[in-house]
PDB file of N, CA, C and O in Angstrom:
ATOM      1  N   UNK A   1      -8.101 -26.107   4.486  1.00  0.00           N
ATOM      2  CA  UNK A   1      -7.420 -24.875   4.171  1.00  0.00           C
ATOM      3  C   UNK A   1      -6.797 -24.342   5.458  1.00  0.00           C
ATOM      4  O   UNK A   1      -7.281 -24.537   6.573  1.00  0.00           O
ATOM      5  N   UNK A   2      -5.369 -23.458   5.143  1.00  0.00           N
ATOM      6  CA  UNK A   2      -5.114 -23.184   6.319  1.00  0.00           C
ATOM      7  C   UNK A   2      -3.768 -22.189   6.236  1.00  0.00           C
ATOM      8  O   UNK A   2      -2.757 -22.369   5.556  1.00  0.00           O
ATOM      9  N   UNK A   3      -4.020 -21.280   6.979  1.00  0.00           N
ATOM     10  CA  UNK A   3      -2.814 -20.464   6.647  1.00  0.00           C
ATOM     11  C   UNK A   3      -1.439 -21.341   6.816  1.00  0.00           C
ATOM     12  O   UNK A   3      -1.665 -22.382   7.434  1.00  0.00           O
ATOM     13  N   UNK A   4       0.004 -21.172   6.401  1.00  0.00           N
ATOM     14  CA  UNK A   4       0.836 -21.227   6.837  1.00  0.00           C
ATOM     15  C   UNK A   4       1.738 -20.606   7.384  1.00  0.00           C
ATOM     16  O   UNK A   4       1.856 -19.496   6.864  1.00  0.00           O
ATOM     17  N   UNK A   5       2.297 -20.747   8.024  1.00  0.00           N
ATOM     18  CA  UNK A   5       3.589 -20.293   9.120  1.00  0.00           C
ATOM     19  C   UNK A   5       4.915 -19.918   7.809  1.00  0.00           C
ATOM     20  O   UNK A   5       5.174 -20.576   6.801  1.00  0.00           O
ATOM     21  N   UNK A   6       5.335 -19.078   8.135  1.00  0.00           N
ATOM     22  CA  UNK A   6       6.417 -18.104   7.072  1.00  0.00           C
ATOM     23  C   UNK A   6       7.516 -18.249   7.998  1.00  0.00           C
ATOM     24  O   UNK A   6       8.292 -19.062   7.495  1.00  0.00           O
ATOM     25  N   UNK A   7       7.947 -17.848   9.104  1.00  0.00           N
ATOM     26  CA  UNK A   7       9.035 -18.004   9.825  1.00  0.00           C
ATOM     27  C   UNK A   7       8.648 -17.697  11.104  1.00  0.00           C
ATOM     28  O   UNK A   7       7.661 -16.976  11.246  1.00  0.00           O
ATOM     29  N   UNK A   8       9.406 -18.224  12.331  1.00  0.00           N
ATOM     30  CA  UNK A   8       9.472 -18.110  13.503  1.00  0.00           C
ATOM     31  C   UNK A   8       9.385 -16.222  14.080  1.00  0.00           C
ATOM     32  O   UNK A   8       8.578 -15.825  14.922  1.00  0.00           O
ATOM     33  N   UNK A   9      10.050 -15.648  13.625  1.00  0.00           N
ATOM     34  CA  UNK A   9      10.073 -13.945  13.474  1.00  0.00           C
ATOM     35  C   UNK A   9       8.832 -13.742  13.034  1.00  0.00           C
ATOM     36  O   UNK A   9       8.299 -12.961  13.822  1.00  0.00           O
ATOM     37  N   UNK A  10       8.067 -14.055  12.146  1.00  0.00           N
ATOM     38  CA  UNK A  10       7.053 -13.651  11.552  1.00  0.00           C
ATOM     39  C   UNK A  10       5.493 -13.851  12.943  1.00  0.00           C
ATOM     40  O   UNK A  10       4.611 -13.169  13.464  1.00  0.00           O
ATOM     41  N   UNK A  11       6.052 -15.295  12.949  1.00  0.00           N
ATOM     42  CA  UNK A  11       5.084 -15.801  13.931  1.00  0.00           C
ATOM     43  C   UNK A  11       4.794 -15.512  14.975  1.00  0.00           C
ATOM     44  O   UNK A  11       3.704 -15.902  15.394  1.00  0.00           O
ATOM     45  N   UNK A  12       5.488 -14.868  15.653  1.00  0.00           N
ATOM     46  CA  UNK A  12       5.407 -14.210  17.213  1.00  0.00           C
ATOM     47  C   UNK A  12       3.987 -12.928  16.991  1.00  0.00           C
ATOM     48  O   UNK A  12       3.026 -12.813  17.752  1.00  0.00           O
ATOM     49  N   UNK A  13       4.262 -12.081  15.708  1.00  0.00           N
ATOM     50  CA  UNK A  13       3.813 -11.243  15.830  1.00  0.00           C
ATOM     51  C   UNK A  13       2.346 -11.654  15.183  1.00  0.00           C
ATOM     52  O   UNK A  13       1.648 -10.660  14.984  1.00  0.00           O
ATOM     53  N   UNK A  14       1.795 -12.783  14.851  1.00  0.00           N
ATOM     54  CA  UNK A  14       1.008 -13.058  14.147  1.00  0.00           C
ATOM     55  C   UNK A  14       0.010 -12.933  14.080  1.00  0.00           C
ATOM     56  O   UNK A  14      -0.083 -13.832  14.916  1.00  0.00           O
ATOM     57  N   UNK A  15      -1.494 -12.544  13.795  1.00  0.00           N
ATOM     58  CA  UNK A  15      -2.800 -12.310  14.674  1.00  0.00           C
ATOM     59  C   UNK A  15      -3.167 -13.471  14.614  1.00  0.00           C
ATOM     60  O   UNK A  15      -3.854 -13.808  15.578  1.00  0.00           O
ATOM     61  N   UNK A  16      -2.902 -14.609  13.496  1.00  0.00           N
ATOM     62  CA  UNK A  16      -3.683 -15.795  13.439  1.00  0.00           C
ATOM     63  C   UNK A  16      -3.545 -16.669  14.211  1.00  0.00           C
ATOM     64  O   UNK A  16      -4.389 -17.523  14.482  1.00  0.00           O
ATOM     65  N   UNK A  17      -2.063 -16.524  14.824  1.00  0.00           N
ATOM     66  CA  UNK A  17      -1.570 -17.445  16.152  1.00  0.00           C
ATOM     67  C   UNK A  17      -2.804 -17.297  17.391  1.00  0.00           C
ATOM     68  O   UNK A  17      -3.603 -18.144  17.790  1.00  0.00           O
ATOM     69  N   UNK A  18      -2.633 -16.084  17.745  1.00  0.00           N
ATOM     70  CA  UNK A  18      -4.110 -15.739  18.616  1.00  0.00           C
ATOM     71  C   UNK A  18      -5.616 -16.215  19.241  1.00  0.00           C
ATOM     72  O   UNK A  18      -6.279 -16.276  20.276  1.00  0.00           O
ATOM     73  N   UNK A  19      -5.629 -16.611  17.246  1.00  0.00           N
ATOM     74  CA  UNK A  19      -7.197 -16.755  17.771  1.00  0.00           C
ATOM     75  C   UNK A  19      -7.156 -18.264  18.106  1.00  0.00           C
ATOM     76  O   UNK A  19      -6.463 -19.166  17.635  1.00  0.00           O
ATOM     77  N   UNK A  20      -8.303 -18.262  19.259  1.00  0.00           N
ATOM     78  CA  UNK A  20      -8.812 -19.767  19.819  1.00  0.00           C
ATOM     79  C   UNK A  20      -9.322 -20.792  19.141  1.00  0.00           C
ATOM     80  O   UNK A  20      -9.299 -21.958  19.534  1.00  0.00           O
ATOM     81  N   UNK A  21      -9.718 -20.466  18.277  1.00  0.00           N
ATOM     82  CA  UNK A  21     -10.127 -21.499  17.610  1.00  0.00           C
ATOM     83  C   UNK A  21      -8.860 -22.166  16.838  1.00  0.00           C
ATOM     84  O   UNK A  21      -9.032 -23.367  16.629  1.00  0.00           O
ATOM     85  N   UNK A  22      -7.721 -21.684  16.409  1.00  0.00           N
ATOM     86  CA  UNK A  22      -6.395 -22.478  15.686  1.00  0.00           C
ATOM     87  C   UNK A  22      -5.509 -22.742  16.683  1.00  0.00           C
ATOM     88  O   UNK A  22      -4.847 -22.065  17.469  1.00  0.00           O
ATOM     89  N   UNK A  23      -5.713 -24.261  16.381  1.00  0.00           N
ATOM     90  CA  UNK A  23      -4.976 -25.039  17.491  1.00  0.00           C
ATOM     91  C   UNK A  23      -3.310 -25.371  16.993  1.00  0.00           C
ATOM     92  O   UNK A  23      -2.342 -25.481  17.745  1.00  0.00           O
ATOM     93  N   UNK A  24      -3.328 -25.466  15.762  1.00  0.00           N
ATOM     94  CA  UNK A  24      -1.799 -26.419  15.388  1.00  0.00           C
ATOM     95  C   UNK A  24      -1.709 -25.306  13.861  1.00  0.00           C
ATOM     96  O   UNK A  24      -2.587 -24.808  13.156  1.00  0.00           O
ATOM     97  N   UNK A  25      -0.475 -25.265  13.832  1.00  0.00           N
ATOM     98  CA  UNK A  25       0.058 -24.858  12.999  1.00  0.00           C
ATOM     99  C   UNK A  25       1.344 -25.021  12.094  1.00  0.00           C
ATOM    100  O   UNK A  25       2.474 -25.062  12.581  1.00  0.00           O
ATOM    101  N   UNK A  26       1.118 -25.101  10.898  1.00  0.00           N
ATOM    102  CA  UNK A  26       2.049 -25.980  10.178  1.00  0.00           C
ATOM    103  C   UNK A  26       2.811 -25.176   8.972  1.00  0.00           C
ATOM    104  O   UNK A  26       2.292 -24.149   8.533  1.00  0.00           O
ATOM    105  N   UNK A  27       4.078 -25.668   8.432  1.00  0.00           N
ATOM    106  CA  UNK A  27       4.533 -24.796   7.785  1.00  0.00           C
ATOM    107  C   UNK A  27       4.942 -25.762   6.540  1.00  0.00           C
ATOM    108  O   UNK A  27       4.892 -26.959   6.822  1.00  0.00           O
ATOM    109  N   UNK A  28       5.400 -25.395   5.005  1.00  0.00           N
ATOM    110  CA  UNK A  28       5.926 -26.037   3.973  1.00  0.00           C
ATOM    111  C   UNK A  28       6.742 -27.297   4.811  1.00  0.00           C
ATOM    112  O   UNK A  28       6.271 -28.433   4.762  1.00  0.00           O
ATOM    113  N   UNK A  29       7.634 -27.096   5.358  1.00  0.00           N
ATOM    114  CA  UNK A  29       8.480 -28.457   5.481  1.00  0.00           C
ATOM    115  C   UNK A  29       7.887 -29.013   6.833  1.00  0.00           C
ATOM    116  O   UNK A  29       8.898 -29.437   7.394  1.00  0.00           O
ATOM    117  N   UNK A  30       6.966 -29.219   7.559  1.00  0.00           N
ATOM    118  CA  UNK A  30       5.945 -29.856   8.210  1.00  0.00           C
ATOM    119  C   UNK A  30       5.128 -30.726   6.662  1.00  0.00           C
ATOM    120  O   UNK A  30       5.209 -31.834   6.131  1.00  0.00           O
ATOM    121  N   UNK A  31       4.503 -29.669   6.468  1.00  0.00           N
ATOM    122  CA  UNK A  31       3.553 -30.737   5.146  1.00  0.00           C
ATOM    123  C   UNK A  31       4.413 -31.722   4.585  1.00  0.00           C
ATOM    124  O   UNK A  31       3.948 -32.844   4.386  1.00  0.00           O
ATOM    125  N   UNK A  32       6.058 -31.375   4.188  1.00  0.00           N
ATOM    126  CA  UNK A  32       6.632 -32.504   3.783  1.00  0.00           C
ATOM    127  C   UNK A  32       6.621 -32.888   4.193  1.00  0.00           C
ATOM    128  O   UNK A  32       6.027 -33.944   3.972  1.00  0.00           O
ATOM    129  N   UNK A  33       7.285 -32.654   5.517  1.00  0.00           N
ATOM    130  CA  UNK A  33       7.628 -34.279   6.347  1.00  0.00           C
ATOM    131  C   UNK A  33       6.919 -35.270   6.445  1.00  0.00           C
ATOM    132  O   UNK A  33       7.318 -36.434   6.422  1.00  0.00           O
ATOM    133  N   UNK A  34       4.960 -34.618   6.652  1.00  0.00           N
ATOM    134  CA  UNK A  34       3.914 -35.341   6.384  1.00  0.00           C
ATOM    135  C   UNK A  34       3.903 -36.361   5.471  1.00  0.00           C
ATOM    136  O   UNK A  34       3.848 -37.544   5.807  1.00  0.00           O
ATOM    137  N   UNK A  35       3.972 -35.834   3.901  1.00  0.00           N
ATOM    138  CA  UNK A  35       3.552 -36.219   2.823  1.00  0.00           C
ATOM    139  C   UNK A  35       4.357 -37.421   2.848  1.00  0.00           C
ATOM    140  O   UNK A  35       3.972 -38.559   2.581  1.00  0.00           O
ATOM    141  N   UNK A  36       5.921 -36.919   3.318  1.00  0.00           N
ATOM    142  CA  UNK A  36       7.073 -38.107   2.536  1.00  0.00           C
ATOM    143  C   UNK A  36       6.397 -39.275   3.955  1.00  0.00           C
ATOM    144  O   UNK A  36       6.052 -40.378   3.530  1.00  0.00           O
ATOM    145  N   UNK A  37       6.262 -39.109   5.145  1.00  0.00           N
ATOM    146  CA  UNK A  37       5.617 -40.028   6.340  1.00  0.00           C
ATOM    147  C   UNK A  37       4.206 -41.194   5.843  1.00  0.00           C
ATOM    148  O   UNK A  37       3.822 -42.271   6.298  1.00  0.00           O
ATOM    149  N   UNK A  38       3.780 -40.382   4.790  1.00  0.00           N
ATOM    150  CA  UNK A  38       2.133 -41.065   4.761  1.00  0.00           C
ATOM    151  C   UNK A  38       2.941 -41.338   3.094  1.00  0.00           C
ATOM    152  O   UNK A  38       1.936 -41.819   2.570  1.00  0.00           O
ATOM    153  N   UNK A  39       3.946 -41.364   2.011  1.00  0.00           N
ATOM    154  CA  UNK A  39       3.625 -41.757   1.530  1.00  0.00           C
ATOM    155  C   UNK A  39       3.316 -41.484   0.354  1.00  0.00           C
ATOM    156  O   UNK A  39       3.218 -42.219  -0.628  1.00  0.00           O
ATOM    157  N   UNK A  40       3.118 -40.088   0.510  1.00  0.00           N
ATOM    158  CA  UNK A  40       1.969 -38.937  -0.638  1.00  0.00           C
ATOM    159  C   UNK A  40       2.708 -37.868  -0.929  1.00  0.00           C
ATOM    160  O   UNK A  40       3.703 -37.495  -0.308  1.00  0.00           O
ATOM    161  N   UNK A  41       2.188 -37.328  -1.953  1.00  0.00           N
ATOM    162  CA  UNK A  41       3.263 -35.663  -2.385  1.00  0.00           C
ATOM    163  C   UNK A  41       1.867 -34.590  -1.473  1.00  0.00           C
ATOM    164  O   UNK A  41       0.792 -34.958  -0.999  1.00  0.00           O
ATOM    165  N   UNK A  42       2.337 -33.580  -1.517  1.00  0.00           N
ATOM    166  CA  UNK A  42       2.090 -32.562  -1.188  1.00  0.00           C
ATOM    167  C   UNK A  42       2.037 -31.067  -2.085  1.00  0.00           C
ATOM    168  O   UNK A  42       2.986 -30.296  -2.231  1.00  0.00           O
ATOM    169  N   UNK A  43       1.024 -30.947  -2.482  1.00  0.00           N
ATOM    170  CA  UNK A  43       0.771 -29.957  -3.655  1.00  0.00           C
ATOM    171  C   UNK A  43       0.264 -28.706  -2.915  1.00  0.00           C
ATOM    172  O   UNK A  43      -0.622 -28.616  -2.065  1.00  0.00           O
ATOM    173  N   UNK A  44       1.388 -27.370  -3.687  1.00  0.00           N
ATOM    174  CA  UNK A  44       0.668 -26.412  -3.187  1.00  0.00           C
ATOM    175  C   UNK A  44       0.150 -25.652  -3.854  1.00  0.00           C
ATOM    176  O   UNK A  44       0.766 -25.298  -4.859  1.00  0.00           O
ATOM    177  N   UNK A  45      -1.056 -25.136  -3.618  1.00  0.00           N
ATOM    178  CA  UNK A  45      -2.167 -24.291  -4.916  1.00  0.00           C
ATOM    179  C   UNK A  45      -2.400 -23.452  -4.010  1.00  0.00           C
ATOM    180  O   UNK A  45      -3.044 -23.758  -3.007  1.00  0.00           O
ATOM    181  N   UNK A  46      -1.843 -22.083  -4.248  1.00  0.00           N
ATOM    182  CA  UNK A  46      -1.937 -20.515  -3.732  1.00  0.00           C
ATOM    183  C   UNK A  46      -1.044 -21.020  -2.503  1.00  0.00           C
ATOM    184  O   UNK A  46      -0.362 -22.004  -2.218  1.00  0.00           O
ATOM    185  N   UNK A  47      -1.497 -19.581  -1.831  1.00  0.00           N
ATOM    186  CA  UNK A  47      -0.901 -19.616  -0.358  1.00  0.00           C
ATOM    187  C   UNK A  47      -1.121 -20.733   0.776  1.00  0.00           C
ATOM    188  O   UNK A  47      -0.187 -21.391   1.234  1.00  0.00           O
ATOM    189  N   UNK A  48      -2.357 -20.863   1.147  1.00  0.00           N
ATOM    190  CA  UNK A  48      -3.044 -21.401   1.791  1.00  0.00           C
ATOM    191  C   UNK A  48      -3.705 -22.586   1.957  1.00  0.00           C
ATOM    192  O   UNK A  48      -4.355 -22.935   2.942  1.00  0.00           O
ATOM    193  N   UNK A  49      -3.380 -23.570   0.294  1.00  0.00           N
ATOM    194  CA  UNK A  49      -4.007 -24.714   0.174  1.00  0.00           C
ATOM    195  C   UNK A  49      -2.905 -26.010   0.154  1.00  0.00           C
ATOM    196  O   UNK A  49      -1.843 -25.696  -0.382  1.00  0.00           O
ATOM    197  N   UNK A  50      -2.956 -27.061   0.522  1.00  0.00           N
ATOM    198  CA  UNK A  50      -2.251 -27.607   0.329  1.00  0.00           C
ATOM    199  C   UNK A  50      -3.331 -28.790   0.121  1.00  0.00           C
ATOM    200  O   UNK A  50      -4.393 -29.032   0.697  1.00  0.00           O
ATOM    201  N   UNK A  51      -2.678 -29.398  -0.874  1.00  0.00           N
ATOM    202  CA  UNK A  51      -3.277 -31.101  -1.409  1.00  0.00           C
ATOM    203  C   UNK A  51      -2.223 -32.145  -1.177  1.00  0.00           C
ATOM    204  O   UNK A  51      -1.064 -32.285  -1.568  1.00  0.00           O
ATOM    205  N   UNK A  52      -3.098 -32.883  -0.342  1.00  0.00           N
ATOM    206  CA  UNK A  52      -1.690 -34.177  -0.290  1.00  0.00           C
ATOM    207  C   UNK A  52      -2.701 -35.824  -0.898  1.00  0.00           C
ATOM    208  O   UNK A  52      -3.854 -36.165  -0.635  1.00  0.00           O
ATOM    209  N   UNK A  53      -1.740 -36.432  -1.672  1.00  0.00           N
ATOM    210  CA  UNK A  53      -2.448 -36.675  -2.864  1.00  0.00           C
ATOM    211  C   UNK A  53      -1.475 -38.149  -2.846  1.00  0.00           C
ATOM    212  O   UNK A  53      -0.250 -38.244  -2.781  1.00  0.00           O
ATOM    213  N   UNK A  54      -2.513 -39.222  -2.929  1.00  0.00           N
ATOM    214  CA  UNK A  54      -1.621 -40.781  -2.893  1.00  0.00           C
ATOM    215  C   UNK A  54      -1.132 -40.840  -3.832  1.00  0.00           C
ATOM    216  O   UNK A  54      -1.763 -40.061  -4.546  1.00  0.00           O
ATOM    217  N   UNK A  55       0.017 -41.478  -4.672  1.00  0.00           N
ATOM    218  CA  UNK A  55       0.309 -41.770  -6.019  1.00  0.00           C
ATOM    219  C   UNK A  55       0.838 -40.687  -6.146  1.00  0.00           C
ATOM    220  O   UNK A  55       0.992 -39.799  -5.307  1.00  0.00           O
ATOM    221  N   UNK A  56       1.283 -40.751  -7.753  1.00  0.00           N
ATOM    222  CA  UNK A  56       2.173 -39.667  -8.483  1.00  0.00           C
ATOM    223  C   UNK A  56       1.050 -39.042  -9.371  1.00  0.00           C
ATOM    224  O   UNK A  56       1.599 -38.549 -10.357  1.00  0.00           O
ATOM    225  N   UNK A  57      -0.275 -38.869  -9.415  1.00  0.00           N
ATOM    226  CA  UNK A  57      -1.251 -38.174  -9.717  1.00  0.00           C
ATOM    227  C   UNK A  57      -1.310 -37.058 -10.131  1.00  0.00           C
ATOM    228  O   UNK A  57      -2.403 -36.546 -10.371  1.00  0.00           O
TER     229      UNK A  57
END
């Protein structure tokens, strides 16, 4: 699970950018690029979840 990134403007001001413990941060067309890279779709359920899923499943 993991928040996503909304826009560059958004992000500057972000608190979640902040904290130490979140290292990388990713946004809708990151996960694609992922999904279409590995292969897999990329499902999104709510804000925050993303499923990336082999096959057309």
């Amino acid at each position: 699970m993991t928040k996503l990134v909304i826009d560059r403007a958004r992000f500057s001001d972000w608190h979640y950018r902040r904290d130490p413990t979140h290292i990388s941060f990713f946004c809708r067309y990151t996960w694609d690029c992922i999904a279409r890279q590995w292969a897999t779709t990329a499902t999104y359920i709510g804000s925050d979840v993303i499923l990336i899923r082999k096959g057309n499943n």
